[in-house]
C-alpha positions in Angstrom: 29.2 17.8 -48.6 31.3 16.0 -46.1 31.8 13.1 -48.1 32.4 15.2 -51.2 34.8 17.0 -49.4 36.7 13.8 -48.0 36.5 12.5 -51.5 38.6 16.1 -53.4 41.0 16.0 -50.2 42.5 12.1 -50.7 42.6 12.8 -54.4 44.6 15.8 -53.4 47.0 13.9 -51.1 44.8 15.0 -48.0 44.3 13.3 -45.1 41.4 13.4 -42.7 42.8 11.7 -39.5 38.9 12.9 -37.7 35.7 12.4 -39.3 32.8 13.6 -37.1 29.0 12.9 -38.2 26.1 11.9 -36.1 27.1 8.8 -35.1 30.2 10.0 -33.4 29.3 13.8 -32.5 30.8 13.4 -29.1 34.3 13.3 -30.7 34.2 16.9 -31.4 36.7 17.8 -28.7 39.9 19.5 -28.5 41.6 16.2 -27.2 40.5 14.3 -30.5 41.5 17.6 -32.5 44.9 17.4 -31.7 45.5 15.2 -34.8 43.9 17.9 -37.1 45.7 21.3 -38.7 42.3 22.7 -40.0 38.5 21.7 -39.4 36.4 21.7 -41.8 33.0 22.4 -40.7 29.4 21.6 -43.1 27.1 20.5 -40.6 23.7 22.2 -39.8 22.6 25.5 -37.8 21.3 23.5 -34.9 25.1 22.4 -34.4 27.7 25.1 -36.6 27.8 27.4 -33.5 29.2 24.5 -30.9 31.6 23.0 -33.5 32.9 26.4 -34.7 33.5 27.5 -30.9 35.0 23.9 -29.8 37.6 24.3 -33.1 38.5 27.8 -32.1 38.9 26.9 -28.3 41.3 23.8 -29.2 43.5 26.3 -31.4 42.3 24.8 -34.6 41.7 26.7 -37.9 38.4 26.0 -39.1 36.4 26.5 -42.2 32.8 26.5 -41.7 29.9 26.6 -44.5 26.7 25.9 -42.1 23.9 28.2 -42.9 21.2 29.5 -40.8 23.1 30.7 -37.9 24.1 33.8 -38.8 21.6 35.4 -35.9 24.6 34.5 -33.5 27.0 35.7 -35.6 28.6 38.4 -33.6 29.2 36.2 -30.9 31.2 33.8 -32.8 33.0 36.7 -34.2 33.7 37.9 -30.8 34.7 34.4 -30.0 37.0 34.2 -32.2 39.0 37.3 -31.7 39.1 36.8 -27.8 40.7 32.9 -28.9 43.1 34.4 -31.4 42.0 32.5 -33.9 41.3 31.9 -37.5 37.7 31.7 -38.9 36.9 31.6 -42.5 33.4 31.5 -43.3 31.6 31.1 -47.0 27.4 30.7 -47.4 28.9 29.1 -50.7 32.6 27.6 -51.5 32.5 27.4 -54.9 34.8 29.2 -57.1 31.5 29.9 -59.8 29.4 31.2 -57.2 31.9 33.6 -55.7 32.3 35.1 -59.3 28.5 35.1 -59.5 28.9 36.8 -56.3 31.4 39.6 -58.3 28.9 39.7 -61.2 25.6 39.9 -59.4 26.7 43.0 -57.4 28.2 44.7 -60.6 24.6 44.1 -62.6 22.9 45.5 -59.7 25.1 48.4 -59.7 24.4 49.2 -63.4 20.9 48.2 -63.1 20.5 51.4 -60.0 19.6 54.2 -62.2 16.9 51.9 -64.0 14.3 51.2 -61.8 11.8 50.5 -64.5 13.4 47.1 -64.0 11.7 44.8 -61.2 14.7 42.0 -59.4 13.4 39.2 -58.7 15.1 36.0 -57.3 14.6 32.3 -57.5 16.7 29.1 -55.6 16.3 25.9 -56.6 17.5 23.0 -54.3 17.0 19.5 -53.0 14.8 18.9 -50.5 17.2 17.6 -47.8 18.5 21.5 -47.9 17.4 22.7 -44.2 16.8 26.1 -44.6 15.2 28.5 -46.9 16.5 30.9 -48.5 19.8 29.4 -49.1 22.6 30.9 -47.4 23.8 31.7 -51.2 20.7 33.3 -52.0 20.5 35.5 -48.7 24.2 36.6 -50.0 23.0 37.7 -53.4 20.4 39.0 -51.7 22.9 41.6 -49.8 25.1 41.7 -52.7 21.9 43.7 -54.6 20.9 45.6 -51.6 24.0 47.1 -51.6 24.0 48.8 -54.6 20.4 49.7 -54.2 19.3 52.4 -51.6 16.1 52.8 -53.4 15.1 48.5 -51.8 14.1 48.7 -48.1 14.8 44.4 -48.1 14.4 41.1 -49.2 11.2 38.6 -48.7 10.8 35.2 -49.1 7.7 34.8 -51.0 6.3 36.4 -54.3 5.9 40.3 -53.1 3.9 43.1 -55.4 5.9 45.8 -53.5 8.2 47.3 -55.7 10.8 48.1 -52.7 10.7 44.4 -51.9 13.0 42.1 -53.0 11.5 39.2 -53.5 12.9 35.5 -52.8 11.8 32.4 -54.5 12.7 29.1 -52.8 12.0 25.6 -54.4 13.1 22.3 -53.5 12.8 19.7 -55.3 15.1 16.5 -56.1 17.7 16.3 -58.1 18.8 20.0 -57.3 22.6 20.7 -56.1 21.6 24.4 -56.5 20.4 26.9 -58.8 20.3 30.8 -58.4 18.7 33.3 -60.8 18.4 36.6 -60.6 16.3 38.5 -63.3 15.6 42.5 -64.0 11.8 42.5 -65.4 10.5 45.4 -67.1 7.4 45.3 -69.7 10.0 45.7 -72.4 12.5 42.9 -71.7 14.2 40.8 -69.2 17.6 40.7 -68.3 18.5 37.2 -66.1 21.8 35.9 -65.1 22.1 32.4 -63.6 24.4 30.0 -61.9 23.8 26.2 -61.8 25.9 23.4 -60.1 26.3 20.4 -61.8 27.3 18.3 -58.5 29.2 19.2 -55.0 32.9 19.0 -56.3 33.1 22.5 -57.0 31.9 23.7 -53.8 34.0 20.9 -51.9 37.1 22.1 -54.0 36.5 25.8 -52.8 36.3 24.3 -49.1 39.6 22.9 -49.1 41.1 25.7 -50.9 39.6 27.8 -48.1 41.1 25.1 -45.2 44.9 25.2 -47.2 44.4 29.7 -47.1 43.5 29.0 -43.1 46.4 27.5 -41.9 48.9 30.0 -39.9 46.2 33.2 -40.4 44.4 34.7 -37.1 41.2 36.6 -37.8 38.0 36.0 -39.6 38.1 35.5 -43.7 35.5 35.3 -46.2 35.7 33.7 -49.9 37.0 37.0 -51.2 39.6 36.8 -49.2 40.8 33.2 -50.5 40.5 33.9 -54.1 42.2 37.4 -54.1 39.5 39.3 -55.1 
């Protein structure tokens, strides 16, 4: 993501005056930041917390799509607010997936007074992706638990309960990312889908999200970037 990211940005007329991977991790401070309007953070949940905290302490703006931290995400939050500053935080950047987003909640909403229908989910990724389910999935996960009372939560594995939600994960190579939901009764099934082709939609999203940071305080979502 990071080079797919610094890639969109120069063809945009970006530039990225720090570049921060493992090699150089101990650059992440607010000294080096001081050449930077907005961070942009894709790094892993061992190391989003740090980064994001480091960003918001130096007075930088910063964009983060990490997944698998979310279990500290109130003190972040609360981090944030006591700094004054600006968070925006996505599982997914990309413009398709936030619609998906839109249209998975909508079909779940419609699908509530038909429970003859079982939901089901599946995520297909490479198998470099760290954690499982996908921070997307996890979101469309909420996104249907939202709309219906009658599920008590989601699993990740195949689940005979009919108040689970159940959660596919598979990772295989090539995979940027696939998400399907699907309604299965013994009459018919009803399946939406989104598949990424390659990373520039999601990178595209990111810096969208990084141009929407700049001068805000507070924390922001996707939905908040694209107006909806």
């Amino acid at each position: 993501m990071g080079k797919a990211i610094e890639m969109a940005g120069l063809a945009k007329g970006y530039a990225f005056p720090l570049i921060i991977d493992l090699h150089n991790s101990a650059s992440c401070t607010p000294e080096h930041l001081k050449s930077v309007d907005v961070a942009i953070e894709f790094t892993g949940p061992h190391t989003a917390v740090n980064n994001i905290k480091t960003c918001l302490s130096a007075g930088i703006p910063i964009v983060s799509g990490s997944t698998g931290w979310l279990d500290q995400w109130q003190e972040v939050a609360d981090f944030c607010n006591q700094h004054k500053g600006c968070l925006v935080y996505s599982s997914n950047y990309s413009i398709g997936v936030n619609l998906f987003f839109e249209l998975n909640e909508w079909l779940a909403k419609l699908m509530g007074n038909h429970t003859e229908y079982r939901v089901a989910m599946e995520e297909i990724h490479h198998t470099e992706k760290k954690d499982a389910p996908s921070g997307t999935a996890i979101t469309l996960a909420e996104g249907i638990l939202r709309q219906r009372n009658d599920l008590k939560g989601w699993v990740n594995k195949a689940s005979s309960d009919a108040l689970e939600l159940p959660i596919i994960s598979t990772r295989r190579d090539p995979a940027p990312g696939t998400h399907i939901i699907r309604y299965s009764s013994a009459i018919d099934d009803i399946e939406i889908s989104h598949t990424a082709h390659n990373r520039i939609g999601f990178a595209n999203g990111a810096l969208a999200a990084a141009a929407f940071a700049i001068n805000k305080t507070g924390i922001f979502n996707m939905k908040d970037v694209l107006g909806f």
